[in-house]
Steps between C-alpha positions, in 0.01 A plus 500: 500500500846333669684743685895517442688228626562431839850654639618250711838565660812451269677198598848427447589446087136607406459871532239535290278230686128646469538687198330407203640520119297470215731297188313515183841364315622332222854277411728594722539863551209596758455120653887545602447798692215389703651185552730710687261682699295172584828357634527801733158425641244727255153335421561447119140469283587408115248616208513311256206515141336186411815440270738493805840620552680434178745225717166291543548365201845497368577102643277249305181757547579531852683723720931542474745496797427877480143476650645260738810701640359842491111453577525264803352655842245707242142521535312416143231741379370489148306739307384692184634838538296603181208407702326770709464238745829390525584881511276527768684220689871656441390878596379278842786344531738773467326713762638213731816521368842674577659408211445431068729363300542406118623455212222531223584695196403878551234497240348189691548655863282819371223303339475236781482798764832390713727782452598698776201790405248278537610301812563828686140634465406205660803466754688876529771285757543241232863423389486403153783351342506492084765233346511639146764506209569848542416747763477837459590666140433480128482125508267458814223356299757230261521141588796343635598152642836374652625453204402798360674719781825274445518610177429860613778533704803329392458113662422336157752644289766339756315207499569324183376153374681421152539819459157568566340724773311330739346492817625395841357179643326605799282850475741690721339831405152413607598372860747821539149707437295297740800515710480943492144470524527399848780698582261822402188336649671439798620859544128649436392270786790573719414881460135481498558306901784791573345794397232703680380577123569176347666409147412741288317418164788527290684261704209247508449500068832319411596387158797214461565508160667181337715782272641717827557162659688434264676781463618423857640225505698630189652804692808332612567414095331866349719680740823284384467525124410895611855487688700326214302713241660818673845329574582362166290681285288248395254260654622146628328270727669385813526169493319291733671316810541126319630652201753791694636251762680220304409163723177626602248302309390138431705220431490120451587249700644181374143281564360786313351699781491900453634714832498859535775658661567840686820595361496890567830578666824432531440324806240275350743439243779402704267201686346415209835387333622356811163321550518359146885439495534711169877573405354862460492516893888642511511722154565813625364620141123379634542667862277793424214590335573732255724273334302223543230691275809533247538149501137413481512198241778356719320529840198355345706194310661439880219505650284265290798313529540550857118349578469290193752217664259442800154356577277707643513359838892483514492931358212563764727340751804701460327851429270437837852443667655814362180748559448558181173640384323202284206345400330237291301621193177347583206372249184606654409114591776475741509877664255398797737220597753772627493407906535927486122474397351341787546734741250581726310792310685425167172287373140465507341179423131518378242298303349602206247232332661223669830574394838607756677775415768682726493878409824703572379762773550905515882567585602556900265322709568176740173348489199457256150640590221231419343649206185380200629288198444719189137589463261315231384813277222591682516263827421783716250716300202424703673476850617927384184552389324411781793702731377818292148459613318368200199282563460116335239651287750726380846256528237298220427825283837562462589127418218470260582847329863367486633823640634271785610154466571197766727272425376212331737131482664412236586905428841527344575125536826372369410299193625135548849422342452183290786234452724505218420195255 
């Protein structure tokens, strides 16, 4: 049987260099978080089932930008969990480990033998790290999604299409939780190296639910309509900061390009009517804030007004020369043009199946660290299963019982796009 990982000495921007994290993740919530910790140096092994990671497939049959941003520098293992070889392989692999992490429904975790009872009668110094919809309490066996927890906790009943509650765009709630689950990981490791008795068990089963991360994100807003409950004597949302700060918003320009500007004090005001030469720069009835919010129809007229009668490069001109706070609303297509983006450590270029892509990189470092494309489900099942001391007779059994599986070509290819007649 492999030993643990190798320890080698942390090096600068990878502190957890030589520890090993087992990812047996799905969408986004779980591959987020140890795309984190593989950007801070940890050994990152994904499980996937024959079926793959549900993002394998969501792109013409193949895999979606989310495989590609969040699974790069990952090692690919894939097996049949309902196997009692390929349980046999994951009990192996997680006495080598230092870290599990997922995201499988509770009901699934139990009868696939990952949850944190069963990994810590193999491993007792095992962190293991359980993305779920909702931790602890009367719902900790229900389903949830993004979605789901938006709805849970106020963000979709702000966020109206036609009337109609919807979702936000991007799944803010599940990369928050991925985001806490490394926070909490993290700490268990930091206390296991800093105490004489290590991190205690309690510290090393963590639960992220989808629900309490929501919940904290909302705490600013709960706490408000709490405050205004209490102070008025009935509940009333505070407003957010484009719709409390007249001027603070988008706007057109006259070539029909949107800009966003920061409009949130008085100062702000006073260059951004300067900037723009609106007549409202000298009405001492627009000077401050709270009268500005009185006005708000007026302010927002002006302003439309005020940006509406230049092109876009003539209004980025003059609020660049005033300092104030500004910026294009970007399509997708065009945000990697930004000169801001190429950086040294902003991106990471890598190929996947011939094709470029440049990945945005984990936040605060100067320099990328070279790092594996996204793995092929199953690219490095036999190189692991070899590192865990199985034989070739028995690397075959387990490929011909189909508890473990190799990656074959032509797995999760994108189907071709045909031309339009």
């Amino acid at each position: 049987m492999m030993n643990a990982s190798p320890d080698p000495q942390p090096q600068p921007g990878r502190p957890l260099a030589g520890k090993r994290v087992i990812e047996l993740g799905t969408m986004v919530a779980a591959p987020f978080a140890t795309h984190i910790l593989a950007n801070l140096g940890a050994e990152v092994i994904k499980i996937e089932p024959p079926t793959g990671d549900t993002t394998r497939a969501l792109v013409r049959g193949g895999p979606s930008g989310t495989l590609i941003a969040y699974s790069h520098s990952k090692k690919g293992l894939c097996l049949d969990l309902t196997t009692d070889g390929g349980k046999d392989v994951f009990r192996r692999l997680v006495a080598s480990a230092d870290v599990v992490i997922h995201n499988l429904a509770p009901a699934a975790a139990r009868k696939l033998g990952v949850e944190a009872d069963a990994c810590l009668a193999v491993n007792p110094a095992i962190v293991h790290c359980h993305i779920k919809g909702y931790a602890q309490g009367p719902q900790s066996d229900d389903l949830a999604t993004n979605p789901v927890a938006e709805a849970a906790t106020g963000v979709m009943d702000d966020h109206r299409i036609n009337g109609r509650p919807s979702r936000l765009g991007p799944s803010y709630h599940d990369q928050f939780a991925g985001t806490f689950a490394v926070i909490r990981i993290m700490a268990a490791l930091m206390n296991a190296q800093n105490n004489p008795g290590g991190a205690s068990e309690a510290e090393r089963r963590i639960e992220i639910g989808l629900y309490e991360t929501g919940l904290h994100l909302a705490a600013r807003d709960l706490a408000g309509v709490q405050l205004k409950t209490q102070l008025l004597g009935r509940p009333e949302k505070e407003a957010g900061g484009e719709f409390a700060m007249p001027g603070y918003g988008a706007y057109q320009t006259s070539d029909e390009r949107w800009i966003y500007l920061l409009v949130l004090t008085d100062a702000h005001w006073a260059k951004l009517t300067r900037a723009l030469d609106m007549p409202e720069a000298d009405d001492e009835a627009l000077i401050r804030l709270r009268d500005r919010k009185k006005q708000r129809d007026r302010v927002e007229a002006a302003v439309r007004t005020g940006v509406g009668r230049y092109t876009f490069d003539q209004a980025q001109a003059r609020l660049k020369a005033a300092g104030v706070g500004f910026n294009e609303v970007l399509p997708l297509e065009r945000v990697l043009d930004a000169p801001q983006a190429h950086q040294p450590g902003k991106l990471r270029e890598l190929e996947f199946r011939g094709l470029s892509f440049e990945v945005p990189e984990f936040p605060g470092q100067t320099q990328v660290e070279p790092g594996l494309p996204p793995p092929e489900i199953g690219e490095h099942t036999l190189e692991l299963l070899t590192a865990l001391g199985y034989s070739e007779g028995e690397r075959a059994a387990l490929v011909e019982a189909g508890a473990a599986k190799p990656y074959t070509p032509g797995d999760f290819g994108w189907a071709p796009v045909r031309e339009k007649a």
